[in-house]
N, C-alpha and C positions, 0 to 999 in steps of 0.2 A: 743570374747575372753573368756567371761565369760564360755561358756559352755565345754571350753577347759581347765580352771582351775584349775577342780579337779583334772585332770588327771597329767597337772605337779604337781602340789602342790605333790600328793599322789609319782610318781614317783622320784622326788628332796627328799620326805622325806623318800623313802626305798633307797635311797644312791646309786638310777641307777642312771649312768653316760650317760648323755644322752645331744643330743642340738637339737632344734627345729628347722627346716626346714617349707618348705614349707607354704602353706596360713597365720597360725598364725603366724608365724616369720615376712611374710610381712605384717601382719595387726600391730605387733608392732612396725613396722615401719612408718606406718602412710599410706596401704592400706586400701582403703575403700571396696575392695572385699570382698565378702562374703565367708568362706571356710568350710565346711564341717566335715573336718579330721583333727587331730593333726597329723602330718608327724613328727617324731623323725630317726637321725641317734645315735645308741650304741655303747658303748665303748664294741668291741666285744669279752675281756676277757671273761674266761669263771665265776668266781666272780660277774662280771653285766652282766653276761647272764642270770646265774640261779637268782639274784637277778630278773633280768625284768620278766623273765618269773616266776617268786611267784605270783608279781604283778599281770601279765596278769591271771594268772591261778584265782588267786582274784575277777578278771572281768568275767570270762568266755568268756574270747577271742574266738573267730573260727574265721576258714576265712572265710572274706566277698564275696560273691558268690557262696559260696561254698553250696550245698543243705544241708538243719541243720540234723545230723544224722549222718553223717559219719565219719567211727574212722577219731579223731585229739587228738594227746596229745600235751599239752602246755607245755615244758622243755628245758632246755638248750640247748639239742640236738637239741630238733626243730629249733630252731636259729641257727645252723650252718648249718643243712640240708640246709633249707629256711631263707638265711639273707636277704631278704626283704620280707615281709607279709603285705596284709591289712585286716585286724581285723575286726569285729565287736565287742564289748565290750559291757559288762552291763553302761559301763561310757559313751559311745558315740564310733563312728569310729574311728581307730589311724591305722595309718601307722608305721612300725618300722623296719628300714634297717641298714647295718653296712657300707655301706659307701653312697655316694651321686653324680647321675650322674654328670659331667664338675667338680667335685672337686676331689674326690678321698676318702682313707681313711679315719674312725671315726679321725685318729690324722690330718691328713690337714682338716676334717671340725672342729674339734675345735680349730684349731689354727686360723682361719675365723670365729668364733663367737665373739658375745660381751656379756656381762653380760646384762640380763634384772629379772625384779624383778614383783611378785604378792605378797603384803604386805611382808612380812617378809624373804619369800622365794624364794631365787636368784635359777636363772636358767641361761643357757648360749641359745642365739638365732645366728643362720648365720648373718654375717654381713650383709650389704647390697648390695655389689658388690660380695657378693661370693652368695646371695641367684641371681641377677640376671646372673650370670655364670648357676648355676645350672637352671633353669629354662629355659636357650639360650638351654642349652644341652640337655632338655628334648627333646623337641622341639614339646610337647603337644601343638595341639593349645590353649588349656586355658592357658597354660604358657607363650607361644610367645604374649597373647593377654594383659596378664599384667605389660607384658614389657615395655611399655613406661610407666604408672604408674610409677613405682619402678625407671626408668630410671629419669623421673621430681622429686623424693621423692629424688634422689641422688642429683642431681643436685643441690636443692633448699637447700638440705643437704651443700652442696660441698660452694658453693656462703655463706651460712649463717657463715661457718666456716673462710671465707675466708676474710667475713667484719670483725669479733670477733677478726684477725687477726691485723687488719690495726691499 
């Protein structure tokens, strides 16, 4: 999580509208997988588009794969062209899409997140039944393989609320 920090921190304080998806969403939920990438879904106004891509331009985004050299500009536009992209960044990898496969829109993935916090700096992450939806829908084997994980992390979730209850 740590090495994903700066990159919310830095995008929570340029006032991009954004929620965390994928690996690190399940790591703040209590996966012990290991993941790679910050996966982010945008709010795909074009006000936090040009704000994301300040950001990224900040970083020096390209796309990841892509052979280094070849025109890319980082702008709003690019974001509409290409609403999903995987980056490479001066900060680390990030993913960044405007919606989220088995959910749908940036407004149904954040009406599916919950607030999570790095010291002072709240950010919103997928729930946990809406990250594993997304993750059934991918149907990456890395995703399907972390399914039952995320499936006992609900579970033990679901039961814990369930005593708190009685």
């Amino acid at each position: 999580m740590t090495l994903f920090a700066g990159q919310i921190i830095a995008l929570t304080r340029a006032d991009v509208h954004f929620v965390v998806t994928g690996g690190v969403a399940a790591g703040l939920h209590g996966s012990a997988r290991a993941t790679f990438d910050l996966d982010i879904c945008y709010d795909p106004t074009l006000e936090n588009r040009t704000r994301l891509a300040q950001v990224l331009v900040s970083w020096h985004a390209y796309l990841r794969g892509v052979e280094p050299g070849l025109p890319f500009t980082m702008d709003a536009r690019q974001l509409v062209i290409a609403p999903v992209m995987t980056l490479v960044t001066d900060t680390g990898d990030l993913d960044v899409m405007d919606r989220v496969q088995g959910l749908g829109s940036f407004e149904v993935v954040l009406a599916r997140s919950v607030e999570a916090r790095l010291g002072e700096v709240v950010f919103r992450i997928l729930d946990l039944p809406a990250l594993i939806a997304a993750k059934r829908a991918s149907a990456r084997p890395k995703d399907l393989a972390q399914l039952p994980e995320l499936e006992a992390l609900l579970a033990l979730r679901r039961r814990g609320e369930g005593e708190r209850e009685q």
